[in-house]
C-alpha positions as CSV (number, residue, x, y, z in Angstrom):
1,X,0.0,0.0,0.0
2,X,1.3,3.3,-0.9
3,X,-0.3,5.7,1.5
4,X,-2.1,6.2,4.2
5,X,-5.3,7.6,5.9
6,X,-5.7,10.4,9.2
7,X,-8.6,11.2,9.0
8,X,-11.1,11.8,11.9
9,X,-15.4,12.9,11.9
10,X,-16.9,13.9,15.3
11,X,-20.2,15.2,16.2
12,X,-20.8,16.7,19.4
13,X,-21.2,19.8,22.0
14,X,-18.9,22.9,22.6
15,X,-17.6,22.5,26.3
16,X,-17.3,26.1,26.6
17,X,-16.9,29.5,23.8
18,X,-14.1,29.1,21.6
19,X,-10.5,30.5,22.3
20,X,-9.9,32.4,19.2
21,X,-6.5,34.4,18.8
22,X,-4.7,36.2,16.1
23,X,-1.3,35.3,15.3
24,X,1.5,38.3,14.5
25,X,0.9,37.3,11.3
26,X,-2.4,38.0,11.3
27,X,-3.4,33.9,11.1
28,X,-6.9,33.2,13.0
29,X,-6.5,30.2,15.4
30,X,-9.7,28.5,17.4
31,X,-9.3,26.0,20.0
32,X,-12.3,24.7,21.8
33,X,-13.5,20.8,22.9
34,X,-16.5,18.9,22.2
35,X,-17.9,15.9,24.1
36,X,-19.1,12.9,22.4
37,X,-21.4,10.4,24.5
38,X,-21.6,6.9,23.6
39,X,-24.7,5.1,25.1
40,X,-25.5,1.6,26.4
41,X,-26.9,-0.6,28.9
42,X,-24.6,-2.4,30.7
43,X,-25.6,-6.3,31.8
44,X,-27.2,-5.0,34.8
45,X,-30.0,-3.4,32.7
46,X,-28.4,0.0,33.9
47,X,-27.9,3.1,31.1
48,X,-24.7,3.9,30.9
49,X,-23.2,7.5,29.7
50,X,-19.5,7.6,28.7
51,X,-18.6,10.7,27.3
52,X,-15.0,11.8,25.1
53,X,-13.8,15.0,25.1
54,X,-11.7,16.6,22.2
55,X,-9.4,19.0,21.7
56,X,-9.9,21.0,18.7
57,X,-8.2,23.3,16.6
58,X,-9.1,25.3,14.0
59,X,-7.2,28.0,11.7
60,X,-7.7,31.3,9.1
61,X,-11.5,30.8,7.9
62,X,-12.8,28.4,10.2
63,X,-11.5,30.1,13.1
64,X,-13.2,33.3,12.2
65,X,-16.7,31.0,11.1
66,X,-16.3,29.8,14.9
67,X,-15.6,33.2,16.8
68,X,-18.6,34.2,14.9
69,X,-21.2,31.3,15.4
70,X,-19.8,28.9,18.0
71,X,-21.0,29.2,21.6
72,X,-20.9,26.5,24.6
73,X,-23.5,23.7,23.8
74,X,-23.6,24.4,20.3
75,X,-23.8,21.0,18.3
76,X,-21.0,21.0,15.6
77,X,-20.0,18.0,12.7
78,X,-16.1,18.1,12.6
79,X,-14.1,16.1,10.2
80,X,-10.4,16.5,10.8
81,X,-6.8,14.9,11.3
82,X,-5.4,13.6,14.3
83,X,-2.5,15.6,15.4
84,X,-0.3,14.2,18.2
85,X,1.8,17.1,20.3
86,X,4.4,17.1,22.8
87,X,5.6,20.0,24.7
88,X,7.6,20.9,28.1
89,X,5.2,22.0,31.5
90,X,6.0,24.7,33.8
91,X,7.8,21.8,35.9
92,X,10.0,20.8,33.2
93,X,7.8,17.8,32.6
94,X,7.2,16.4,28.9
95,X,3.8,16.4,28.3
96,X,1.4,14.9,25.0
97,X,-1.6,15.6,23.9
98,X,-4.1,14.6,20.5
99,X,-5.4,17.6,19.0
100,X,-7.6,16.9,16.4
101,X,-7.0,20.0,13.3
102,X,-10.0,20.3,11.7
103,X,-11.0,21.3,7.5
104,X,-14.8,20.8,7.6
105,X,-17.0,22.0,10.3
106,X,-20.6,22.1,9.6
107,X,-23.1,23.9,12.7
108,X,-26.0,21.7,13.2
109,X,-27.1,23.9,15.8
110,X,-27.9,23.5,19.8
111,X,-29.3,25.2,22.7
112,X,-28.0,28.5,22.3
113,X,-29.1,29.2,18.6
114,X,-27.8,31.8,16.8
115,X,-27.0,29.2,13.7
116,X,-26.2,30.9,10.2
117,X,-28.4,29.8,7.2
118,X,-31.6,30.0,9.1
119,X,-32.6,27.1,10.7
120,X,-31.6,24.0,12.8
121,X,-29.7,22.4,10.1
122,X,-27.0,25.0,10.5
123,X,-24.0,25.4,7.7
124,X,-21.1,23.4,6.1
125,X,-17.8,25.3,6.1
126,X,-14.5,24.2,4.2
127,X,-10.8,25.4,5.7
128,X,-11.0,28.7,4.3
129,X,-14.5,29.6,5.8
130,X,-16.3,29.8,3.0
131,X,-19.9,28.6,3.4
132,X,-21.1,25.3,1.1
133,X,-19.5,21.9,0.3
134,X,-17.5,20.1,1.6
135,X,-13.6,20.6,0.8
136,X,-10.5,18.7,2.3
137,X,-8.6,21.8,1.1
138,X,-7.8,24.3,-2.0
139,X,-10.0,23.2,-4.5
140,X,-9.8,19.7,-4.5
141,X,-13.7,18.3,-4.0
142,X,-14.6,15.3,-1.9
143,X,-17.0,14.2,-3.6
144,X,-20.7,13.1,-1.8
145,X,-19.7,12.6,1.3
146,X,-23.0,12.1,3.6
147,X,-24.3,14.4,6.0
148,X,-24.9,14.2,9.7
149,X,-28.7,15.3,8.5
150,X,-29.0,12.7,6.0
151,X,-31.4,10.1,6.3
152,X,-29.9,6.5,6.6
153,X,-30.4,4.9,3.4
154,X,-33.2,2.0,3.6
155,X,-30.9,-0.5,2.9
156,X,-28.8,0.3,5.8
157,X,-31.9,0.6,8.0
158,X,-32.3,-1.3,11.0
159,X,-34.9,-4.6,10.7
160,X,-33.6,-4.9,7.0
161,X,-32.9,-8.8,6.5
162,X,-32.6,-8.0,2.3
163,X,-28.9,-9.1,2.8
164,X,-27.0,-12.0,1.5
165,X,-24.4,-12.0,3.7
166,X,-23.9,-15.7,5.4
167,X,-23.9,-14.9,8.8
């Protein structure tokens, strides 16, 4: 195999309002986290919550799309790259952490509103901000990828024995 894949897609909720700064040279960074919550009942018949959190970064357009729109609880679609850091603490001790850098972030809304485009369904925004489609980066498209909003095809539906598959 000649290459290889990062690639990551989250949906969840803002922990808190985005940390946006401005470099010196004038580059827009975001950095917030969303929780993701799995769901299940464990063998004692008991529901069970277990939530991720994320780190997230974003930079230039999508940084400015998230000081703009993004608040705590907001729901947000994220497709990104894992990025794995290390750095030195105020002890002197080395430290890692995953960050994941995001190029796609569509709004799909949340408790506090205020989502562009009029509606619950919120916006898609590719690495340089710009609202529509769904773009890796530059120009290049990705093709159809599906939407957190799109209905799961019937034959992918739950209860649908139409398969061949032997087991």
């Amino acid at each position: 195999m000649a290459g290889s894949v990062n690639k990551v897609i989250l949906i969840g909720n803002l922990g808190s309002d985005p940390e946006v700064r401005y470099l010196e040279s004038g580059s827009a960074v975001a950095k917030f986290n969303i929780a993701t919550t799995e769901t299940y009942t464990n063998k004692n018949g008991e529901r069970v919550d277990n939530t991720e959190w994320h780190r997230i970064e974003l930079w230039e357009g999508l940084a400015k799309v998230a000081e703009k729109y993004l608040k705590k609880g907001n729901q947000v679609y994220i497709e990104g790259r894992i990025r794995t850091d290390t750095w030195t603490d105020k002890e002197g001790q080395q430290r890692t952490g995953v960050t994941i850098r995001a190029n796609s972030m569509t709004l799909l809304g949340g408790p506090s509103g205020g989502v562009p485009s009029g509606g619950s369904s919120g916006g898609d925004y590719n690495q340089s901000g710009q609202q529509g489609g769904y773009q890796q980066s530059g120009n290049a498209p990705r093709g159809n990828a599906p939407r957190p909003s799109d209905p799961i095809p019937p034959s992918m539906a739950a209860g649908n024995d139409d398969d061949d598959l032997p087991f």
